[in-house]
N, C-alpha and C positions, 0 to 999 in steps of 0.2 A: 870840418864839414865835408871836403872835398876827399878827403878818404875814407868817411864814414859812404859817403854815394857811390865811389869804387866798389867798396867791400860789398854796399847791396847789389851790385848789379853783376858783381862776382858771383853772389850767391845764386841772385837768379836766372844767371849764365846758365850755371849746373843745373839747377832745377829745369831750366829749358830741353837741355840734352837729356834729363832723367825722365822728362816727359815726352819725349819721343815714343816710346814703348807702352803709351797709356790709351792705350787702344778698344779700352771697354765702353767708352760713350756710345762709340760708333758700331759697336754688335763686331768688334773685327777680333780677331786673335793672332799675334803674331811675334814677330822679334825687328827691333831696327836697332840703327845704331845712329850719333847725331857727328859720325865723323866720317868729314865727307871726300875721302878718298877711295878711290875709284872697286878696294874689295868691300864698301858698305853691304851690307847682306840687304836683301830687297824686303818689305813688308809683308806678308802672307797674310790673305783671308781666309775664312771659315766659310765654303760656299753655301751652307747651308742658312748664314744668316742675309743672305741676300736674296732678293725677291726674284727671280726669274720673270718676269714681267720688266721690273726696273733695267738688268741687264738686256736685254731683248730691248728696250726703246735706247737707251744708250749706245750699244752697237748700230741702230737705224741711224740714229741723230746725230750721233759723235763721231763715229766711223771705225767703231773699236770692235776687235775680235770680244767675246765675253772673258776670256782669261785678261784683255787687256784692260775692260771696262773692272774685273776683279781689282787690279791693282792698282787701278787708278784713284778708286775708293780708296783703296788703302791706304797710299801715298798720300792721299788728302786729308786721312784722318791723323797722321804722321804730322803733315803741314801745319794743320789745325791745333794741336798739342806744341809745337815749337816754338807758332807765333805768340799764344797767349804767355809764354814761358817770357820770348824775348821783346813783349810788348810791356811786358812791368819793368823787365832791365834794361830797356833802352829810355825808358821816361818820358821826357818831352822832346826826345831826340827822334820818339816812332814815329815813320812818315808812313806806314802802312805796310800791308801786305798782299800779295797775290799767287797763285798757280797760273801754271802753262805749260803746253805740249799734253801732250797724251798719257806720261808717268808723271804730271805733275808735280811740275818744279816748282819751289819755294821761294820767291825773291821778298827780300826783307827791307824796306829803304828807310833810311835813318839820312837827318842832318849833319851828323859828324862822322866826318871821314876816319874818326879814332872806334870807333864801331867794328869796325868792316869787321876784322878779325875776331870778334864775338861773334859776330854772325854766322862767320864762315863754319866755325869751329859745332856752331847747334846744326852743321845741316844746311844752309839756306844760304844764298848768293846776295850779296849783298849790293845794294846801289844805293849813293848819294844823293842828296837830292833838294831842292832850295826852303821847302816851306816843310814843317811838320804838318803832322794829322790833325794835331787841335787847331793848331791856326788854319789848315783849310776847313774843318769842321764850325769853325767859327763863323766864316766867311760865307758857308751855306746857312748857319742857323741864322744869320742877319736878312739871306734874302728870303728864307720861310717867314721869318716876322713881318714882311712887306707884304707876302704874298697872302696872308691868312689873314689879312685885313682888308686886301683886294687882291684877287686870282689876275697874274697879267697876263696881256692881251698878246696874241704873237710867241709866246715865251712855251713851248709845251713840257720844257722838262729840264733840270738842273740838276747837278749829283757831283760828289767829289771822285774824282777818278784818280787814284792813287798811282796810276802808271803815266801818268802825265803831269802827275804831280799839281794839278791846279783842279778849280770849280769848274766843271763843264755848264756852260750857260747855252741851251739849244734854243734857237730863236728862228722865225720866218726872215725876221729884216733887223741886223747891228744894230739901228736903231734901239728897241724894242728892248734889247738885252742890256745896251750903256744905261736906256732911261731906268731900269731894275735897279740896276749897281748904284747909280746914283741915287739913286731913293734912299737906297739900303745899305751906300757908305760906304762900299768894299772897291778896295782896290782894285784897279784894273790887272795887279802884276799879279793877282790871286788866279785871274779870271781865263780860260780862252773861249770863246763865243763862238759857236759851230752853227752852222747852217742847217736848220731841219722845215718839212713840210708835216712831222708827224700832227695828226689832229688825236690825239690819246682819248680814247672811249670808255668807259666802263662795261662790264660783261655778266650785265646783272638780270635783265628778265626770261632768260632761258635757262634750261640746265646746266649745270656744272657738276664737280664730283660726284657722289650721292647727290641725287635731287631731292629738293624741298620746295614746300609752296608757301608762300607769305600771303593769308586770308584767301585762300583758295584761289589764288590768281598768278600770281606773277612767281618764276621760280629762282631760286639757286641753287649755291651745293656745298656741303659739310665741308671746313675745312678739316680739321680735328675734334677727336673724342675730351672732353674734361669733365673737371669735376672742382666742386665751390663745396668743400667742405662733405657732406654727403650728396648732394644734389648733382643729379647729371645733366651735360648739355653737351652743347660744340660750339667752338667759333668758328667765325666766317667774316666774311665784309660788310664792312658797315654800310654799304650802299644798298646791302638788300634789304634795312627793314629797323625802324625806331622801337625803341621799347613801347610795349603793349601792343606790337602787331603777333597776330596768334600764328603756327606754323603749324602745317602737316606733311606728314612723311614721304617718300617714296611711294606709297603704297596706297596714300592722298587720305589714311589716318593719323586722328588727333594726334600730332605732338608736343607741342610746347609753346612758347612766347618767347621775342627777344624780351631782355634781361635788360640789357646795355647795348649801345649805338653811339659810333662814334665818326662821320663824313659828313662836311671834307675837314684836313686837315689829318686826318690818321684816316687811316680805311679796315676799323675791326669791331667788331659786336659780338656778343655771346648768348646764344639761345638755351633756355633751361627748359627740361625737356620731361615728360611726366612716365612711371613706371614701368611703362609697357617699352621703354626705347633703354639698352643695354648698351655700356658704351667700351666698346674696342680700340685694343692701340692697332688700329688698322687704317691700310688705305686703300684704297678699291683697285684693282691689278687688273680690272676689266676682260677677266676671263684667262689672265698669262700669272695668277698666284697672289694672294696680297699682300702688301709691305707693311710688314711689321714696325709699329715704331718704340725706338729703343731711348728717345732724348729728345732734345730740342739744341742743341746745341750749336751756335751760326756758323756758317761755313765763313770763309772770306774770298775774295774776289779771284775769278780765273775759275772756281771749283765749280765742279759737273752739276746739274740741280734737275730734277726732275716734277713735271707735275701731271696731277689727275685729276681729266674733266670726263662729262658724260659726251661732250660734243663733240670731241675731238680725241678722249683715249688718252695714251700716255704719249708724253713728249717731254724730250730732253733738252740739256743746250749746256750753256756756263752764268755764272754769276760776272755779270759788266762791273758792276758799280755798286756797294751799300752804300745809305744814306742819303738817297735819291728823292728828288721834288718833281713831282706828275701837277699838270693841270688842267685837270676833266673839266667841259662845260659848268656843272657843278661846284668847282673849283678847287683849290691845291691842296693836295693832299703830298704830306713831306715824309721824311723817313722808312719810304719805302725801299725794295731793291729793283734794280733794273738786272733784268734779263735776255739772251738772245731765242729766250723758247717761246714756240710761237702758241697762239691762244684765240679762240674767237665766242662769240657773245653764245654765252649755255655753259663758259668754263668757268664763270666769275666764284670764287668763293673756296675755289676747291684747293687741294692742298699741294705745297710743294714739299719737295721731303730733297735731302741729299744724303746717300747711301740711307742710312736708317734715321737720319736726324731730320725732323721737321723744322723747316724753315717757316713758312709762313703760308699765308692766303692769298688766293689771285686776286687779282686789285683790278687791271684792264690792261688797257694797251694801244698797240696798233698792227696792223697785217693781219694775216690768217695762215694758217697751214700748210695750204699749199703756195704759196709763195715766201713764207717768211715773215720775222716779224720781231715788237717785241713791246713785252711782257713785263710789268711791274709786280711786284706781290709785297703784302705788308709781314713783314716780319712777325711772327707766332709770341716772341719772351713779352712784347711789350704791351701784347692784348694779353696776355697770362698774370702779368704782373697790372694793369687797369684795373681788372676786375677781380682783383684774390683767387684768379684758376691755376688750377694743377693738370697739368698735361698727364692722359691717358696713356701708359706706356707697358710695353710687357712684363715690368720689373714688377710693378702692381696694378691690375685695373681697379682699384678702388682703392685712391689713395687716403690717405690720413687726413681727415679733419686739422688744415691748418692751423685753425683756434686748439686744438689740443695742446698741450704741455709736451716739450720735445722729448722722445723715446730713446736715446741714446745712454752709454756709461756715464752719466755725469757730464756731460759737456754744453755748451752754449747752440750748437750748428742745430740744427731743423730743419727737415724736408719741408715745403711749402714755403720758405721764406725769403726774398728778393737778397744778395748779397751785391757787392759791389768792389774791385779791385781796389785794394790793400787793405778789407774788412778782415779782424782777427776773429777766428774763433777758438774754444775746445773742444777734443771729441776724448772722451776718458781722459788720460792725464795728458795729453798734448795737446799742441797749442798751433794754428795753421792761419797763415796768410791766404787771403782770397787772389789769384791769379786774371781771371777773368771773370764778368759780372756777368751773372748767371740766376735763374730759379730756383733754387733745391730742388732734386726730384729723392724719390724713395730710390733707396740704393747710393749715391752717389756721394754717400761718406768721407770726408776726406783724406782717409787712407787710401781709399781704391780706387780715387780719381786724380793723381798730379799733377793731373792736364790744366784742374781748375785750383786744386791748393797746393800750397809750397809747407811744409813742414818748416817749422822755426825749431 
């Protein structure tokens, strides 16, 4: 048994390093290498798949030249291809992942000190560290089950922070944060309990990205373009509007009804949209070019994220924390991501993207613009996968009818269908492990994506 888990984790070593150079989720084109002494060749972009607008807020917000915000992308799409490589070979030993600095460094943290040197060798720096990621992810899903039966009092926000290695529990008063834990069972040596005054709001009756109006009143804004089989729509937050509330456009013509609604507890809904509304893999660049979307693919934590509201334009920042618990008046909404980009009420809805990858939907927050702030948004796969959507992307704007019969040489894989890490499929005569749990999109075949399967 114990060299049969060698030999896998051997394999998935390689396939780690091989996925380094898998660089097409992210619209990049380049060359890397996953050995990490000091003549690695650097990543290269393709400037043309980048948005000039997105670089333009990236340099304001990050403080990067654009040749540096180029590589940064890039590096992080390197990072992004590693981790999922070395999160199947390390097992229950993954304690997470993150970026930092400016080129975007990869630290990989694992519980066993017999690691390090797997790690080292894919590219990434390695740190030891006390608790894995399933037992901290554990210890948050205990206190969402408390909290989605009563939103607590004092407590504005919880998330696993992977660089501290424990549950971040934000509280006004200790109190408040022990009486959590102990409702919901989790150790204190999981926990550290930070001091906050945030009062987290939602960012829902003004404008946000593309604006929309919910029964001619109240507004939001597009997060992304999809599609339910032939049907088009978008999703957005679920705070702006229950099924059978009717919506209309920018333009304050008829367009469509939410569909589905989902707050609190997740914060996404998806609005189906009628003929006259054409849907783009686009995101509104608010006069500096639009951003093309190429994937939905998750960034992980440290990496750059950008979002677009009508209130506020585009702003940048990093990814704090996935897996993150907010608790709006309304009440707790879990599995979001925490942010340091700032956002104020007219941005709710609207979308986040990191280089070409769509993250997710603004959810709320706290601050503003001009002083700073921060930003929740619910993650994009798992309102895709709620509701049977196919994310609008330039590969295809009118993807395939999920209920079709798979289009492939003979194999089992399918665009439109939810997979999950160490799902097998075939695509022609071979045969592929699932790497990271992902959506199908059209294109992402498992030959020409290593990032997400490993060839058996």
């Amino acid at each position: 048994m114990e060299r049969s888990m060698l030999r896998r984790r051997a394999l998935a070593a390689c396939t780690a390093t091989a996925a380094v150079g898998a660089l097409a989720l992210a619209g990049l084109t380049g060359t890397a290498s996953a050995d990490p002494a000091p003549h690695t060749p650097a990543v290269t972009t393709d400037a043309a798949q980048l948005s000039p607008g997105l670089l333009k807020a990236m340099q304001r917000d990050l403080g990067l030249t654009a040749s540096e915000a180029r590589d940064r992308i890039a590096n992080e799409a390197r990072a992004t291809a590693v981790t999922a490589g070395l999160r199947y070979s390390l097992g229950d030993d993954f304690a997470g992942a993150r970026v930092s600095g400016d080129v975007g460094t990869l630290t990989v943290s694992t519980t066993d000190a017999s690691d390090a040197a797997r790690i080292a060798k894919a590219g990434a720096r390695a740190e030891v560290v006390d608790h894995s990621l399933a037992e901290l992810d554990a210890a948050k899903a205990a206190l969402d089950r408390v909290a989605l039966r009563t939103a607590p009092k004092d407590v504005p926000a919880w998330y696993v922070d992977v660089s501290a290695n424990r549950v971040v529990v934000q509280a006004g008063q200790a109190s408040a944060a022990e009486a959590l834990l102990a409702e919901a069972g989790v150790s204190r040596g999981l926990v550290k309990i930070a001091h906050s005054t945030e009062q987290p709001r939602t960012f829902a009756d003004l404008r946000g990205g593309d604006a929309y109006y919910m029964n001619g009143s109240g507004r939001c804004s597009i997060g992304f373009p999809v599609k339910r089989g032939t049907q088009s729509g978008f999703v957005s937050a679920g705070h702006c509007g229950t099924p059978g509330v009717s919506t209309s456009g920018y333009n304050q013509q008829a367009q469509g009804s939410f569909q589905g609604s989902t707050f609190p507890g997740r914060d996404y809904s998806w609005v189906a949209t009628n003929t006259n509304w054409t849907p783009r893999p686009l995101v509104n660049g608010y006069g500096n070019g639009d951003v093309t979307v190429t994937g939905s693919t998750e960034a992980i934590e440290g990496q750059s994220v950008c979002r677009s509201g009508s209130t506020t334009g585009w702003h940048c920042g990093t990814i704090q924390q996935r897996n993150s618990s907010v608790t709006y008046q309304e009440g707790t909404v879990s599995g979001v991501t925490r942010t340091n980009v700032c956002a104020e009420p007219g941005d709710s809805g609207g979308s986040f993207i990191s280089g070409s990858q769509a993250q997710g939907v603004t959810s709320g927050g706290t601050g503003n613009c001009s002083q700073g702030g921060v930003t929740y948004f619910q993650p994009l796969n798992p309102a895709l996968q709620a509701y049977g959507l196919t994310l609008v992307t330039n590969g295809s704007t009118t993807p395939p009818d999920p209920t079709d019969p798979p289009t492939n040489p003979g194999g089992t894989w399918a665009a439109g269908t939810t997979y999950a890490a160490g799902d097998v499929v075939t695509y022609g005569s071979a045969s592929y492990r699932c790497l990271q749990a992902h959506l199908a999109q059209p294109g992402w075949t498992p030959p020409n994506v290593p990032a997400l399967w490993q060839a058996l």
